[in-house]
C-alpha positions as CSV (number, residue, x, y, z in Angstrom):
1,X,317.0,206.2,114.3
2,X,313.6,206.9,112.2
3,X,311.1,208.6,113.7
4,X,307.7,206.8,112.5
5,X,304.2,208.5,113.4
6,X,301.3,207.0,112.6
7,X,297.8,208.2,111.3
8,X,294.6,206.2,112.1
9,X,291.2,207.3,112.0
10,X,287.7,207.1,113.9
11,X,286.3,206.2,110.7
12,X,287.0,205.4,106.9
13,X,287.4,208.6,105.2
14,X,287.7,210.4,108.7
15,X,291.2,212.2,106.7
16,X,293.9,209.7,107.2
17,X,294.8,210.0,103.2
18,X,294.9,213.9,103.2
19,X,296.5,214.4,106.9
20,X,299.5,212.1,105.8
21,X,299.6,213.2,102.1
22,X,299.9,217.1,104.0
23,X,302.1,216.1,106.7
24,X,304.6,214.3,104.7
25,X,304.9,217.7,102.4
26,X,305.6,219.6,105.7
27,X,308.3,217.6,106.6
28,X,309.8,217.5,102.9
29,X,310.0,221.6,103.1
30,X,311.7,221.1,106.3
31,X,314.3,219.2,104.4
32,X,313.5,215.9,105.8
33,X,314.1,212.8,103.9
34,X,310.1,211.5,104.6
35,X,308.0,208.2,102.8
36,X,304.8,207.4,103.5
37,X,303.6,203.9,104.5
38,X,300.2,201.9,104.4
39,X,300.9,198.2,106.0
40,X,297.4,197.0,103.9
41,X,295.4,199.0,101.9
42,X,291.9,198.5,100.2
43,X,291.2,200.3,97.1
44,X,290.4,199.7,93.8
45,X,292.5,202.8,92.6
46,X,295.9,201.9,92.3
47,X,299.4,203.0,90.6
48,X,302.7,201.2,89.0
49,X,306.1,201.9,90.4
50,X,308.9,202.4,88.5
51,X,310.1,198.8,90.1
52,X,307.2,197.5,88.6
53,X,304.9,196.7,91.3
54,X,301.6,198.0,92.4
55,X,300.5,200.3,95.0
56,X,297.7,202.5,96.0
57,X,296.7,205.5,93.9
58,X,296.7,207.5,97.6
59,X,300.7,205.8,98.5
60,X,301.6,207.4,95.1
61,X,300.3,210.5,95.9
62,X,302.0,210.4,99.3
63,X,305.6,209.9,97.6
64,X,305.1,213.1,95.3
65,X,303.8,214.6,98.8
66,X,307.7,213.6,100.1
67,X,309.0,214.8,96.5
68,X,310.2,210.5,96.0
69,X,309.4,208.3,93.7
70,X,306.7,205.7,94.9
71,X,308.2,201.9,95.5
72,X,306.2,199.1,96.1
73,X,307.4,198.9,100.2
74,X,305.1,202.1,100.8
75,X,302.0,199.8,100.8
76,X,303.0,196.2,100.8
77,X,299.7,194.7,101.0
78,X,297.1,195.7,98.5
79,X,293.3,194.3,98.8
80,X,291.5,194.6,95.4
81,X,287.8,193.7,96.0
82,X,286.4,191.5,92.8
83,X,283.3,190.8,95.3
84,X,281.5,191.7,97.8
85,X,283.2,188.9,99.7
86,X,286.6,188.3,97.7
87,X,289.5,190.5,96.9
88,X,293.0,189.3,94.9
89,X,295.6,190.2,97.2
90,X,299.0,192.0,96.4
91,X,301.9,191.4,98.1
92,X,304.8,193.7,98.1
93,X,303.7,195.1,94.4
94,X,302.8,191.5,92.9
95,X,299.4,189.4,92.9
96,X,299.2,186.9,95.0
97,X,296.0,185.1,94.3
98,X,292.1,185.7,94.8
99,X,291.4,185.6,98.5
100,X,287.8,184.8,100.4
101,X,287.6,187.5,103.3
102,X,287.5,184.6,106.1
103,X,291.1,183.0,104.1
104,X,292.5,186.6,103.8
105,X,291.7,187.0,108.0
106,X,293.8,183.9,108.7
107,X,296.7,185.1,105.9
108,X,297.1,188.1,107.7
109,X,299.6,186.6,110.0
110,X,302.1,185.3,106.7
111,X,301.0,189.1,105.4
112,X,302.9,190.9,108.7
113,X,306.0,189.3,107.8
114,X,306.2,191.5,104.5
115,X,304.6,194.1,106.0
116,X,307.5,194.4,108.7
117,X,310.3,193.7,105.7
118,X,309.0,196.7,103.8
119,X,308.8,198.8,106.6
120,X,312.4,198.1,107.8
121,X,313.7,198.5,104.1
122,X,312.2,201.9,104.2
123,X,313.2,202.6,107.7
124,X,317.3,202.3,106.8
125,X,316.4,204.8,103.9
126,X,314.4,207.9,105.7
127,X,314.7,209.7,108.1
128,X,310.7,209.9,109.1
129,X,307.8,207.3,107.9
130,X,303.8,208.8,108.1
131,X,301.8,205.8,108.3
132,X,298.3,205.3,107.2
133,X,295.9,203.3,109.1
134,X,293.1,201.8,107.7
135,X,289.0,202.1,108.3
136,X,289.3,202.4,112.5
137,X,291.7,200.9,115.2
138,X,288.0,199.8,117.2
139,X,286.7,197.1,114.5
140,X,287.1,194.6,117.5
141,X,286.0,191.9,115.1
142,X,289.3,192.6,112.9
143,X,291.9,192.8,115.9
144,X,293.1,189.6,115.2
145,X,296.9,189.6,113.3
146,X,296.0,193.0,112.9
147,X,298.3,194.6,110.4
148,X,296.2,197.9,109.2
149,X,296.3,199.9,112.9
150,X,297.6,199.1,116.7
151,X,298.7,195.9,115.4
152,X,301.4,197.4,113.2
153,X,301.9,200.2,115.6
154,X,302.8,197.9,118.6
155,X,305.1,195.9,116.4
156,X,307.1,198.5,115.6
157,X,306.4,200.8,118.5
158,X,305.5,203.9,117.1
159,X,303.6,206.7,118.4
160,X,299.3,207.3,116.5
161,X,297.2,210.2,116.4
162,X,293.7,209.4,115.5
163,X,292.2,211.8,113.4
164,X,287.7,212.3,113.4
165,X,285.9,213.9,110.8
166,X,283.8,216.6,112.5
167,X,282.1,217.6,109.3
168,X,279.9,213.8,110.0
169,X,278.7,214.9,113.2
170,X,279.8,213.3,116.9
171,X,282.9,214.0,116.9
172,X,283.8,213.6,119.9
173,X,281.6,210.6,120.6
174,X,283.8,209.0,117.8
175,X,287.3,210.2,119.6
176,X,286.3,209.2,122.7
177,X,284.5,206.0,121.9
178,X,287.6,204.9,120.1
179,X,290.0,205.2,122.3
180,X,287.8,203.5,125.1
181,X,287.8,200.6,123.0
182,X,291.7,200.1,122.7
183,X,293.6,198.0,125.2
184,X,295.6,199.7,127.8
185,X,299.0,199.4,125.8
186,X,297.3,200.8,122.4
187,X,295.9,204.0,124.5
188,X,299.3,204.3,125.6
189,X,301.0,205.3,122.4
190,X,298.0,207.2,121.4
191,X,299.7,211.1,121.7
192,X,296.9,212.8,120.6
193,X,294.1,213.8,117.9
194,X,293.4,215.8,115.3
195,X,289.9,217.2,114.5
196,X,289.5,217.8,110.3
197,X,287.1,219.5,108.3
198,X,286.0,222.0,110.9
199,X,284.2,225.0,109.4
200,X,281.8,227.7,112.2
201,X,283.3,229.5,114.8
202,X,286.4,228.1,116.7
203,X,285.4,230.0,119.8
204,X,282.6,227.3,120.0
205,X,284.2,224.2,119.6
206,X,287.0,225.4,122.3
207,X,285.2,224.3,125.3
208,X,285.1,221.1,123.7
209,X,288.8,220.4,122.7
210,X,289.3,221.3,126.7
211,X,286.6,218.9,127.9
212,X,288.3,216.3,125.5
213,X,291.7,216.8,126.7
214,X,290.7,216.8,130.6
215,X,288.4,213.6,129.8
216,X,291.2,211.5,127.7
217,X,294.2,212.8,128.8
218,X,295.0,213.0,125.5
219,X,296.3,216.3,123.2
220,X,294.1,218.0,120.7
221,X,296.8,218.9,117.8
222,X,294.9,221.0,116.4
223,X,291.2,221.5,114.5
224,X,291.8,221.8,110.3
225,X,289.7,223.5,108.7
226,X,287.1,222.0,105.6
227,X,289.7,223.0,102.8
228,X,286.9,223.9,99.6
229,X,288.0,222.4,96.4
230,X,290.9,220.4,97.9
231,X,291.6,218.5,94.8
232,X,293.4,215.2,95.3
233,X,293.6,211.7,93.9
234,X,291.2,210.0,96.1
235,X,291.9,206.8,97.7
236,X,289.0,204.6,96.3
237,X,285.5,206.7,96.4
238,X,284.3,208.5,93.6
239,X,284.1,212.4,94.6
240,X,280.2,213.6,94.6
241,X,281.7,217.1,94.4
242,X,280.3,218.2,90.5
243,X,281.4,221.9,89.2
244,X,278.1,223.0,87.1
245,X,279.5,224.5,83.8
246,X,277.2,226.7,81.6
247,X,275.4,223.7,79.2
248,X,275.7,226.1,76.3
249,X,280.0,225.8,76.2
250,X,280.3,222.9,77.8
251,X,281.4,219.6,76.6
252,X,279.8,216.9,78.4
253,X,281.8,213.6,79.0
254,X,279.6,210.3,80.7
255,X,281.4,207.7,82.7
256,X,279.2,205.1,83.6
257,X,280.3,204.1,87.6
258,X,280.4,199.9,87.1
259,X,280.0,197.9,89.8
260,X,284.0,197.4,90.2
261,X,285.1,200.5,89.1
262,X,288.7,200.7,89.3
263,X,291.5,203.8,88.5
264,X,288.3,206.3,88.0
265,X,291.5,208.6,88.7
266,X,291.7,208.8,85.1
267,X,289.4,211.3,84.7
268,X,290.3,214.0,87.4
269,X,291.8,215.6,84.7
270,X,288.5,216.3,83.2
271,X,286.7,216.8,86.2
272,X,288.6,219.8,86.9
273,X,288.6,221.0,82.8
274,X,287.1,224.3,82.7
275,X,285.5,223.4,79.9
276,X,284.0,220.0,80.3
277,X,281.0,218.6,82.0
278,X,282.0,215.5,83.2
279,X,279.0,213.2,84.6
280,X,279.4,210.1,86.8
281,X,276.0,207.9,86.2
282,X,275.6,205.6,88.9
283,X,273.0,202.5,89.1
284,X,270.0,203.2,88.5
285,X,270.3,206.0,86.9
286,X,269.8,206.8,82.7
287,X,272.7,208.3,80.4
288,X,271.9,211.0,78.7
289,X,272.6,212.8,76.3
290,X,276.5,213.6,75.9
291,X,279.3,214.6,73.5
292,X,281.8,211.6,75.1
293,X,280.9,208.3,76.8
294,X,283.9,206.9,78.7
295,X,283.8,203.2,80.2
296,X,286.3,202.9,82.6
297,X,288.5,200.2,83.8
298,X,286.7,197.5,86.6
299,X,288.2,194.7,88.7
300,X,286.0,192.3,87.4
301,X,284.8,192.5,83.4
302,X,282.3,190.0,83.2
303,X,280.3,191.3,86.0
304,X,279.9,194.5,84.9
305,X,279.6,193.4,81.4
306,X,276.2,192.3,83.0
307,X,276.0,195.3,85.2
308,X,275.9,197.4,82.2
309,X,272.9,195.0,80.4
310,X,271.2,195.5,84.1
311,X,270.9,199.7,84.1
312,X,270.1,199.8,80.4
313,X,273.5,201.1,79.5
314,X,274.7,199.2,76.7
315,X,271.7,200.3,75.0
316,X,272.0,203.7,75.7
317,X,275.5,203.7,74.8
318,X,274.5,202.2,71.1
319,X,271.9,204.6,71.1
320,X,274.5,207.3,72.0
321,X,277.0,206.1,68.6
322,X,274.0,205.9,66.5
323,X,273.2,209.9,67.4
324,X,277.0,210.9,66.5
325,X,278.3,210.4,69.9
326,X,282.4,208.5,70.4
327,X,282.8,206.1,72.9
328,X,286.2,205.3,74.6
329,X,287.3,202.0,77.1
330,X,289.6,202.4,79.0
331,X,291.7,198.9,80.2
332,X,288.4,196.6,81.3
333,X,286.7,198.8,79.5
334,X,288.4,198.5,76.3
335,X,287.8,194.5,77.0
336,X,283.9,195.6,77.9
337,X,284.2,197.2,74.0
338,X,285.0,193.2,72.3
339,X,283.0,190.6,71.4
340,X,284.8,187.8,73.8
341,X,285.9,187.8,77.3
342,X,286.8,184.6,78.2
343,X,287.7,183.3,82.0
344,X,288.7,179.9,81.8
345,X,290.7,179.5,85.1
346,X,288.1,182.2,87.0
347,X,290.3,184.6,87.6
348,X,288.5,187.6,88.4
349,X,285.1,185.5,89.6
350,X,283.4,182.5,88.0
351,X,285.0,180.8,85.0
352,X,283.1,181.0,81.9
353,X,282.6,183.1,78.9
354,X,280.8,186.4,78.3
355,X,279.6,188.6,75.2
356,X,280.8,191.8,75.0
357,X,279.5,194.9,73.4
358,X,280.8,193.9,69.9
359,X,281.6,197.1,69.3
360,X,285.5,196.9,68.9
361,X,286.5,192.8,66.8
362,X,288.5,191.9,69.8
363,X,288.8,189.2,72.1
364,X,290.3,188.7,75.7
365,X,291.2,185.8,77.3
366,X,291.9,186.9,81.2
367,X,295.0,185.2,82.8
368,X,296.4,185.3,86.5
369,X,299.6,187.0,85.0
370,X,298.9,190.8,85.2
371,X,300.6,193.3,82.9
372,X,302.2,196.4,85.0
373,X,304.3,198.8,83.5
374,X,305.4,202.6,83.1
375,X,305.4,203.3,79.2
376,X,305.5,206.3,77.1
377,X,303.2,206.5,74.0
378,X,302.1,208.5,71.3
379,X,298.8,208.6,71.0
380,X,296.3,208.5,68.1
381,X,299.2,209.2,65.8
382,X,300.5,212.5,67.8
383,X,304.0,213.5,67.3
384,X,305.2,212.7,70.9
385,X,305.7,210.6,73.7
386,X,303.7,210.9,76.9
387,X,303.3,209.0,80.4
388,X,301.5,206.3,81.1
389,X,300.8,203.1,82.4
390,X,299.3,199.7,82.2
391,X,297.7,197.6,84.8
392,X,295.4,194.4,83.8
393,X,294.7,190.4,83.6
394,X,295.0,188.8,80.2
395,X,295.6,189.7,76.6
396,X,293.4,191.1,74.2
397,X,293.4,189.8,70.6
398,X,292.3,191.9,68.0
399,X,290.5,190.3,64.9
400,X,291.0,192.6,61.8
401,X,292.9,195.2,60.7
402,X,293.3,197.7,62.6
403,X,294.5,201.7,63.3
404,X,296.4,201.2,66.4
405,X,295.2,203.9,69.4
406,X,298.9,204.2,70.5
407,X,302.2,203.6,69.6
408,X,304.5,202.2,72.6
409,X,308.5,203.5,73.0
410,X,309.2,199.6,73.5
411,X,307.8,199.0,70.1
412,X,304.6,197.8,71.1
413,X,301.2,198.7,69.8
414,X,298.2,199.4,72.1
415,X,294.5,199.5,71.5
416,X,292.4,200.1,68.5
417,X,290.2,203.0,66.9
418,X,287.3,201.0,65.0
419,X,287.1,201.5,61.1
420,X,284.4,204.0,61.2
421,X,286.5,206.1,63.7
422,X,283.3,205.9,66.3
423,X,285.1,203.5,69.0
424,X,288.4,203.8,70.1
425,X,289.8,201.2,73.4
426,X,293.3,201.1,75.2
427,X,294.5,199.6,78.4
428,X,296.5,203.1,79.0
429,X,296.0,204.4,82.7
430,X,296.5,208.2,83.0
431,X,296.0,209.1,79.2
432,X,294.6,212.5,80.5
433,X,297.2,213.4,82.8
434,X,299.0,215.3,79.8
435,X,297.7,218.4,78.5
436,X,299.1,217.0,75.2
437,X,297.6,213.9,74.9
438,X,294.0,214.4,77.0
439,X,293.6,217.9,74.2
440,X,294.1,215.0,71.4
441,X,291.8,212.8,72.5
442,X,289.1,215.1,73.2
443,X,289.7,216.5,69.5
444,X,289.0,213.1,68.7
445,X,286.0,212.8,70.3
446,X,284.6,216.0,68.9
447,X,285.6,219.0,70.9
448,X,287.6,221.3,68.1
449,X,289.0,224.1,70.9
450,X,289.9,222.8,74.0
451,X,291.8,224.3,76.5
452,X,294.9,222.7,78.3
453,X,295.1,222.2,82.0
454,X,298.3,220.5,83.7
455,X,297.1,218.0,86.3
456,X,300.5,217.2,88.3
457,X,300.9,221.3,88.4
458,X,297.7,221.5,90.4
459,X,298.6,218.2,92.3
460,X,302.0,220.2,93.8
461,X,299.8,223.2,94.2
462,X,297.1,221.6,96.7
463,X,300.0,219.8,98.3
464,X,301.6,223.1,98.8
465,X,297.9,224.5,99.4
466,X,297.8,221.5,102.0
467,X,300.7,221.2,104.0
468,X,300.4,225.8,104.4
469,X,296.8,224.5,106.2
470,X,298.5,221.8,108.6
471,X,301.0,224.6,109.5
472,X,298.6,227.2,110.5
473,X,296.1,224.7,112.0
474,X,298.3,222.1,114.2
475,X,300.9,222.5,116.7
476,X,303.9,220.9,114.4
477,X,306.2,221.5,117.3
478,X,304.7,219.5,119.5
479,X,303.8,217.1,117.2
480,X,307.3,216.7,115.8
481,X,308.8,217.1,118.9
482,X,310.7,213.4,119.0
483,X,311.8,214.3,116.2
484,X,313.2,217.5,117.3
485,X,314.6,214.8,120.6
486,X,316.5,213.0,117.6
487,X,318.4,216.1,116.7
488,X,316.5,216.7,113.5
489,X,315.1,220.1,113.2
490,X,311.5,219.4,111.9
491,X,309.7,221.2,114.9
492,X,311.5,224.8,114.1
């Protein structure tokens, strides 16, 4: 049998992500063959499988938690929000169509049906399955076909914790308050909780943990503590944690937060540079003066072609070439960088046509077909292949000549630098993940000593960092304990 636990939360961003990304390394040190599993996931930050599919950035982090590679049955249903109202739905690592929320609500019950087919495929190839919830088990109005909480945890039968972010306040106003709201059979498999980011005096918050036990019936697990700079890639929002770096050395990098932003992932790698400044300008809000603007990628182009008109940006990003200053898109936001982008058949909103920035001669015409792939290139004429991948709607045409940005091991060309060498665009994802490859761009853009910092190494080392925290902080014995029923020996 497969032991399957599942992780749900009092609220979005009460932990789920971390708590299962931490617990899924425990079990992988323990020598257990582990996956993680989201039924339906939200999130405009996602990640290609080597089976060619898409998943959530977070399920992809979850599988290097396990030490596997991430397949497309770890989160079969993937919501992509191109409105406020409308999201293209992915089903089992392919797109689906464009979805309204109130036609999405009655999909949901064709949606279970892959849901439960990943799940069992995984199931008859581990040993254990975390599972990550999604927002709260109480959003009464969502119960319905329910496939993100209790409703995939009573059709499999699996056991939840519910995790509450203490740091928020009420904690255990949410705890409670949750579980009071579950029917009688979801309280049932609830075994316990887990109180995260905890930081004071645990001799306080004792009398607490008893009064909850005594008033639920319910085990506390254990209280984590608020892990400072835990660096992980985060599930959708943008971290507001910013390191200050002397403004003499530093090299100061802008990415302008669109409306849709989507994979802002990319740039962890320079967020944690030593070296670098790296600035996330929201609405609102001027850009100023930089060595390196960066317009990332975004779920729908032509909104955000006229979000950027609305904050003043494309002016300030002309201003910013005219001063000296290199600008780089990044998949939508290479498209942003053209003169065309074309949506005939409205596939990521209203059909029509929009100008671009003119800044790179190339057009797009968006299609429903969506490239995803793995690839290795050499960028900006380097000497050697590194990782990446594509994920984006339609095909870019470019108008002139051109100096390619990179050269792809399938003998593909990607991108373009423009003639004056000002404007560079590519629909790479993950560009800066390599030492190699982020230190040649940055050259590019100006900065003439760089230092090189390894991204994946300090990925394994907060996992490892992690997983040491749920260890000291939770009771894994108990917690593991039908495992330990099952013969497996992940509660020694």
């Amino acid at each position: 049998m497969t032991f399957t636990l599942m992780v749900q939360g009092t609220t979005s961003d009460a932990g789920k992500t971390v708590l299962v990304a931490g617990l899924c390394r425990v079990l992988a040190d323990r020598g257990v063959a582990v996956a993680p599993f989201k039924p339906q996931n939200m999130a405009l930050n996602s990640a290609v499988t080597a089976d060619g599919g898409e998943i959530g950035r977070a399920q992809a982090l979850q599988a290097q938690a396990c030490r596997v590679d991430p397949v497309v049955d770890m989160n079969p249903i993937l919501l992509k929000p191109s409105s406020d109202t409308g999201a293209q739905v992915i089903v089992q690592g392919k797109a689906l169509s464009d979805m309204e929320a109130g036609a999405y609500h009655d999909y949901k019950a064709v949606a279970k049906t892959a849901v439960l087919e990943s799940y069992t495929r995984l199931a008859e190839q581990y040993d254990a399955i975390i599972v990550e919830g999604a927002g709260s088990p109480a959003e009464i109005n969502l119960r319905h076909n329910d496939i993100a909480n209790m409703g995939f945890a009573e059709a499999v039968d699996c056991p939840v914790i519910i995790v509450a972010d203490i740091d928020r306040g009420g904690v255990f106003a949410h705890l409670v308050g949750t579980l009071d709201l579950l029917s009688e059979s979801e309280q049932n498999r609830v075994i316990g909780f887990v109180i995260n980011r905890f930081r004071g005096d645990i001799k306080l918050l004792e009398p607490g943990l008893d009064w909850l036990e005594q008033r639920t019936g319910k085990v506390v697990f254990g209280v984590v503590p608020y892990l400072q700079g835990l660096h992980l890639d985060a599930e959708d929002a943008i971290s507001q944690v910013q390191d200050i770096n002397d403004s003499d050395k530093a090299f100061t990098v802008i990415v302008p937060v669109l409306s849709r932003i989507s994979n802002h992932t990319d740039f962890d790698p320079l967020r944690l540079h030593p070296q670098i400044n790296l600035q996330y300008i929201g609405p609102g809000q001027p850009i100023p003066a930089a060595d390196f603007i960066i317009i990332p990628g975004t779920k729908n182009v032509r909104l955000d072609r006229q979000w950027l008109t609305d904050n003043g940006w494309d002016s300030a990003i002309r201003k910013h070439l005219r001063y000296g200053g290199k600008v780089l898109g990044i998949c939508g936001g290479y498209q942003l960088l053209g003169e065309d982008i074309a949506d005939p058949g409205g596939v990521e909103g209203t059909a029509g046509l929009s100008k671009g920035l003119a800044l790179l001669p190339v057009n797009t015409l968006l299609e429903e077909t969506k490239q995803l792939s793995q690839v290795k290139a050499k960028l900006l004429d380097s000497a050697s292949f590194v990782n990446a991948y594509e994920i984006h709607c339609g095909q870019t045409e470019v108008l002139s000549k051109r100096r390619v940005f990179a050269k792809l091991d399938d003998g593909r060309v990607d991108g373009m630098i423009s003639e004056d060498n000002m404007v560079a665009g590519t629909y790479l994802h993950g560009v800066f993940d390599s030492p190699e490859a982020a230190g040649r761009i940055l050259q590019w853009a100006g900065c003439s000593q760089m230092e090189t910092i390894d991204i994946d190494a300090i990925r394994e080392q907060q996992l490892d960092r992690l997983a040491d925290c749920l260890t000291e902080s939770l009771d894994c014995r108990k917690l593991f304990a039908s495992l330990e029923n099952q013969g497996r020996r992940c509660a020694d």
